[in-house]
C-alpha positions as CSV (number, residue, x, y, z in Angstrom):
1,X,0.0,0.0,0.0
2,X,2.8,2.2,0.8
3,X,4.3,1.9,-2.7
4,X,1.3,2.8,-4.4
5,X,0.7,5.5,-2.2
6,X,4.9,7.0,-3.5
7,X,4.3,5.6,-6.9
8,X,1.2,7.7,-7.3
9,X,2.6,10.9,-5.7
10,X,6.0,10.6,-8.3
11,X,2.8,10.4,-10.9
12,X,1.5,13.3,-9.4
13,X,5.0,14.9,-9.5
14,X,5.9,13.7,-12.8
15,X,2.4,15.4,-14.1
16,X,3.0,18.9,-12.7
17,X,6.6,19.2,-13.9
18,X,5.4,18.2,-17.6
19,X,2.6,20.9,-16.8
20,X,5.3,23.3,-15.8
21,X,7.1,22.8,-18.9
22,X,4.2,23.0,-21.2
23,X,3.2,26.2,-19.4
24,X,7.2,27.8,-19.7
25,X,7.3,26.7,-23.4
26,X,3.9,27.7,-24.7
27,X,1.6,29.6,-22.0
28,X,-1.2,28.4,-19.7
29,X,-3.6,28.2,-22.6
30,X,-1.5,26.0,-24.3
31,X,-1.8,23.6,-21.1
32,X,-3.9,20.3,-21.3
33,X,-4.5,16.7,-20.9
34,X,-3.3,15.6,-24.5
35,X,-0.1,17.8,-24.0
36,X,0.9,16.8,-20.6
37,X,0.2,12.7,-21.3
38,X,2.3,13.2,-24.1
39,X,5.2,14.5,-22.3
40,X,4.6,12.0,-19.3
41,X,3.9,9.1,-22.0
42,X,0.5,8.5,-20.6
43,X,-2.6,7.9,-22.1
44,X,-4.7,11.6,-21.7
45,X,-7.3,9.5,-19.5
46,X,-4.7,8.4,-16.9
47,X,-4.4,11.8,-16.0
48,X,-7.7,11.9,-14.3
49,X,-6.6,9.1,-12.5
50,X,-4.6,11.6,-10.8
51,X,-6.4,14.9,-11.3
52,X,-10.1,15.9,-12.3
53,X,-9.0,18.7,-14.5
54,X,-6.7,21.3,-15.9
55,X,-7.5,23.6,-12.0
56,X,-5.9,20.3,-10.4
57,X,-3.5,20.4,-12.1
58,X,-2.2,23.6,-11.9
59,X,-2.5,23.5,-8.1
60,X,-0.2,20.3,-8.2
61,X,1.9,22.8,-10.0
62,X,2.1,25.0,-7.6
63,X,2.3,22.6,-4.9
64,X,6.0,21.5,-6.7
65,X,7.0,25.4,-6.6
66,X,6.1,25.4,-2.9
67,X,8.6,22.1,-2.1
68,X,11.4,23.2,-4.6
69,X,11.2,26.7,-2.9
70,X,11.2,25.3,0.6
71,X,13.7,22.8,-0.2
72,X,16.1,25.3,-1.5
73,X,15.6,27.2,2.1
74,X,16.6,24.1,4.0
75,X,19.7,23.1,1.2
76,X,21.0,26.7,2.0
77,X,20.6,26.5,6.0
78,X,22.7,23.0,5.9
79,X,25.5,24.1,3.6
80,X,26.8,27.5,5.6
81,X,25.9,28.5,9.2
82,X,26.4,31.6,7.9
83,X,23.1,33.5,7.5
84,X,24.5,35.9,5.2
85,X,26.2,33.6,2.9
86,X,23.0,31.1,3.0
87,X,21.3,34.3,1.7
88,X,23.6,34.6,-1.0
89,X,23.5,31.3,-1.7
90,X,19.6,30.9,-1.6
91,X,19.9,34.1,-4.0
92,X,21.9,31.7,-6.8
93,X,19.5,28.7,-6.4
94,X,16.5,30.8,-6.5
95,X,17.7,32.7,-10.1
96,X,18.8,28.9,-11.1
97,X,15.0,27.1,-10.5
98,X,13.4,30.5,-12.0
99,X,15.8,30.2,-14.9
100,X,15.4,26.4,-15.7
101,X,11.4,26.7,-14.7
102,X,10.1,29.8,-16.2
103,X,6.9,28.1,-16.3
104,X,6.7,29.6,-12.7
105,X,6.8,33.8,-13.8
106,X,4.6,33.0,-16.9
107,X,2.4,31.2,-14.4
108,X,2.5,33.6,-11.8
109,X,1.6,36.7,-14.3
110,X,-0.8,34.7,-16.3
111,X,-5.0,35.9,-16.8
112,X,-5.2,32.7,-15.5
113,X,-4.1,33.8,-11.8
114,X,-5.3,37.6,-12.3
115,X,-9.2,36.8,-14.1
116,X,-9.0,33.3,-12.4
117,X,-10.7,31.9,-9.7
118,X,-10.1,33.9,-6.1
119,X,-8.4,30.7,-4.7
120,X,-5.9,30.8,-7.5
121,X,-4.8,34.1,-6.1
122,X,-5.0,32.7,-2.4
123,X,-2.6,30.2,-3.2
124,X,-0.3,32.2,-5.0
125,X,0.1,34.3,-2.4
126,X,0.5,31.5,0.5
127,X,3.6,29.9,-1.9
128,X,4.9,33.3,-1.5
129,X,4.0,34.3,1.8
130,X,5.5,30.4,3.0
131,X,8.6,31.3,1.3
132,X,9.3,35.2,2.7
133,X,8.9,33.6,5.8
134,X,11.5,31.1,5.5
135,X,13.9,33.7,4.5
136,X,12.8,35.9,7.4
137,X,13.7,33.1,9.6
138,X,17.2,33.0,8.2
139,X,17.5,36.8,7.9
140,X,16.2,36.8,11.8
141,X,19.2,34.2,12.7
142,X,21.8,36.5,10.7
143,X,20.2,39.7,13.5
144,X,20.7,37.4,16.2
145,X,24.4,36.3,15.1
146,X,24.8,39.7,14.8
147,X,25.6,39.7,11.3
148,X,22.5,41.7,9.8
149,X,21.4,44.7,11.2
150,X,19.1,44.7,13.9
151,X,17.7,47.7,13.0
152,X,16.0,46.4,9.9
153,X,12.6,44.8,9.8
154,X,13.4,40.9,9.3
155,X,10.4,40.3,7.1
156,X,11.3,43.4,5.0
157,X,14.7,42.5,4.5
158,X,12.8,38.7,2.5
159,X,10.6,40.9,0.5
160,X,13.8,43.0,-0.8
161,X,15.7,39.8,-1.2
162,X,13.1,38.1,-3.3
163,X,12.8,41.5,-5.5
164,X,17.1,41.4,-6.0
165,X,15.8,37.8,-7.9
166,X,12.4,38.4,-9.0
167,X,12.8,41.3,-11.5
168,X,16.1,39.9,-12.7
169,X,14.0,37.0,-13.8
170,X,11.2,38.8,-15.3
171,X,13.5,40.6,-17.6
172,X,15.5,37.4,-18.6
173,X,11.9,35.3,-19.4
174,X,11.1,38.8,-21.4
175,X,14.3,39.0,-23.7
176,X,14.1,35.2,-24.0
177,X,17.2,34.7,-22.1
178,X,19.1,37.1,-23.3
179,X,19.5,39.6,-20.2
180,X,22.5,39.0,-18.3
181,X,20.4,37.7,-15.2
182,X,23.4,36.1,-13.2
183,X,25.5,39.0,-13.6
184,X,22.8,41.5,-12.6
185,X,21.8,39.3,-9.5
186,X,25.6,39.7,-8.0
187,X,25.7,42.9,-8.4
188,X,22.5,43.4,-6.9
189,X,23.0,41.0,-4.2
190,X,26.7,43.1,-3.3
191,X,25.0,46.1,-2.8
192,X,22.3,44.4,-0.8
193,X,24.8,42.9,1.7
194,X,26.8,46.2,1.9
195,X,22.6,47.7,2.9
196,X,22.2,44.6,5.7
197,X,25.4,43.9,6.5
198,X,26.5,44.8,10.9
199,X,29.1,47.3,10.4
């Protein structure tokens, strides 16, 4: 029972990444049942073995987001006690997965989230909101450590971060790659440290 149980959620997984992908490449229009068996080499009605629809799926979508955002949080923690340089670290990954998924901006901007359903927007937000939090948490150890500025609002200092990435990205996805995003995003992020950094 407990196989089935992991074989269905790497189903479930498989299914939203090919649904990120279609969505990168072509749009959330563009985003089906044919397209996304096709990528997963399913038949279109296995899908609703897993999903009821094209909503589902897009919620399983944003589901992945939330766990490859989260994870990168925890990656970051384990590889410097450093809260600073785990910021500048999470700063890399988080311009990597926007990079290789820009399903997630074209998502994120879509008609589908702004004229879609309310609870689209509600759990848009909550990905977010889940992942300034986890950066607050890391920016609030760096305050303690005495290595950020206690002077600065902790949940401020995630909402600037995630801007140093965020419009970086935006302008990348918009020149089709052709913006120099890494370069931009260490500069920005040296002249964010110099702004948090305890003097």
């Amino acid at each position: 029972m407990a196989s089935e149980k992991q074989n269905t959620e790497i189903r479930q997984e498989q299914i939203a990444v090919a649904a990120l992908r279609i969505i990168g490449q072509h749009g959330t229009r563009a985003l089906n049942v044919v397209r996304i068996a096709g990528i997963v080499g399913l038949v279109p009605s296995a899908i609703y073995r897993h999903f009821g629809g094209k909503d589902d799926v897009i919620d399983a979508v944003l589901e992945l987001v939330r766990k490859r955002l989260r994870a990168n949080v925890a990656a970051v923690a384990a590889e410097s006690r450093d809260p600073l340089e785990a910021l500048r670290l999470l700063v890399d990954r988080h311009i990597t997965f926007l990079c290789e998924n820009d399903g997630v901006s074209t998502l994120i901007f879509s008609d589908q989230v702004y004229s879609g359903p309310k609870k689209r927007k509600v759990k848009i937000y909550g990905v977010i909101n889940d992942y300034l939090q986890e950066i607050t948490k890391l920016v609030r150890d760096g305050q303690e450590k005495q290595l950020i500025r206690g002077d600065l609002e902790p949940a401020a200092i995630a909402v600037m971060l995630l801007g140093l990435v965020q419009s970086p990205a935006i302008l990348w996805h918009l020149s089709e790659g052709n913006f120099g995003v890494k370069r931009q995003t260490e500069q920005a992020w040296r002249a964010f440290e110099r702004a948090i950094r305890n003097s």
